[in-house]
C-alpha positions in Angstrom: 10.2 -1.7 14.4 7.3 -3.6 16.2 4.7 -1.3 14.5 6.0 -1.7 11.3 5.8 -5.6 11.6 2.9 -5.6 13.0 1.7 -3.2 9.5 3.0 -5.9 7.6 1.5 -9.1 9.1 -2.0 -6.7 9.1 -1.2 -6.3 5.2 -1.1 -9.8 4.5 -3.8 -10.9 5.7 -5.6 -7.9 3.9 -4.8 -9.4 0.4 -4.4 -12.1 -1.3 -2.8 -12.6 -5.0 -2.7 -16.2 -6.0 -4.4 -16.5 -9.1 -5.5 -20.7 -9.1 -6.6 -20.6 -5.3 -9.3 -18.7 -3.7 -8.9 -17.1 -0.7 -10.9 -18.3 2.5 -13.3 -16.6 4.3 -15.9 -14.0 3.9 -15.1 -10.4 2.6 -12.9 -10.4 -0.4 -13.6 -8.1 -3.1 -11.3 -7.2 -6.3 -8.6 -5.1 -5.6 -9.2 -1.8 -7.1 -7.0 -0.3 -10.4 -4.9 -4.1 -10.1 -4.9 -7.2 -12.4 -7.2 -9.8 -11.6 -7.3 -11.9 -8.8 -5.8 -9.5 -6.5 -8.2 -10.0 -3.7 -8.5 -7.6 -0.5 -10.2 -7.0 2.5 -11.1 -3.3 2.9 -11.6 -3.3 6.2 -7.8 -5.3 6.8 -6.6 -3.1 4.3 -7.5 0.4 6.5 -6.4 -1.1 9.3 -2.8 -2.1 7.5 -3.1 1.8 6.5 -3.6 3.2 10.1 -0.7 0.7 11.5 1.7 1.7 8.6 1.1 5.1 9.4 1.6 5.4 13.2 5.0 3.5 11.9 6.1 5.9 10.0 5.5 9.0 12.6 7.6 7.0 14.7 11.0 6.0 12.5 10.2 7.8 8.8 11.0 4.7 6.4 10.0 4.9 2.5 8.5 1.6 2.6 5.6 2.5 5.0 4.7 5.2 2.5 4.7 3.1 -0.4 2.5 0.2 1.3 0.2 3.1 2.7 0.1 4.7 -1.6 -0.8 1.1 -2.7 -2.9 0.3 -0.2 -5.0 3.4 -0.8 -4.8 2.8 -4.5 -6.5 -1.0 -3.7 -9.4 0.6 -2.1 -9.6 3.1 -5.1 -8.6 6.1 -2.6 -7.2 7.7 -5.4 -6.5 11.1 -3.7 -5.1 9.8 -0.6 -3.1 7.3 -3.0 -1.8 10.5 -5.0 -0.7 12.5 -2.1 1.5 9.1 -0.8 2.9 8.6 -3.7 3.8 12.2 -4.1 5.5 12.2 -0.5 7.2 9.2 -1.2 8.9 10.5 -5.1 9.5 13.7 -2.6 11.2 11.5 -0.1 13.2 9.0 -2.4 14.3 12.0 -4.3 15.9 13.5 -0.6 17.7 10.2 0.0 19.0 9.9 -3.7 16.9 6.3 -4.3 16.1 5.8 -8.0 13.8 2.7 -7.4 11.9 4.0 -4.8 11.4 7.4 -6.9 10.4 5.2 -10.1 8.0 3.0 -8.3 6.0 6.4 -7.0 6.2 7.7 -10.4 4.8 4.5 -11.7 1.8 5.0 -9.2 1.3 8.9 -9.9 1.0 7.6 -13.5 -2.0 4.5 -12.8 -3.6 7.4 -10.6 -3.8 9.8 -14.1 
């Protein structure tokens, strides 16, 4: 549970989505395949991607594998976003979780 917060403080810092209010600092760039003024920083970003994913080898939860799909997606990865979001359909479908199987179905379709 440590890594996963730990994945989740990394991801916010990575980006920042309000609209009327710059964000701080050097390195943002436009978020890739999102609306305007989704702002990230690719290297935060990877490093939210690497901490999500040693969280999910340890305790399997859906929610890593959707931040690591968008996440991917945001750095226009769109491979590596496809194949997250195909594991994650293929793993809310296994637990019976309509929301989680819409939202990767949502992502397979920005990725075609």
């Amino acid at each position: 549970m440590a890594l996963f917060k730990l994945a989740a403080k990394a991801s916010s810092a990575a980006v920042h989505r309000t609209l009327n209010r710059p964000p701080n600092g050097q390195g943002w760039l436009q978020a890739v395949n999102a609306p305007a003024g989704l702002m990230c920083r690719p290297a935060k970003v990877r490093d939210s991607i690497e901490l999500f994913a040693k969280a999910y080898q340890e305790f399997p939860d859906i929610v890593a594998l959707n931040q690591i799909a968008l996440a991917h997606e945001m750095l226009g990865e769109f491979e590596a976003a496809r194949s997250y979001f195909t594991k994650m359909r293929q793993h809310a479908l296994s637990e019976e979780n309509p929301a989680y199987v819409q939202a990767a179905e949502r992502g397979l379709a920005r990725l075609s």
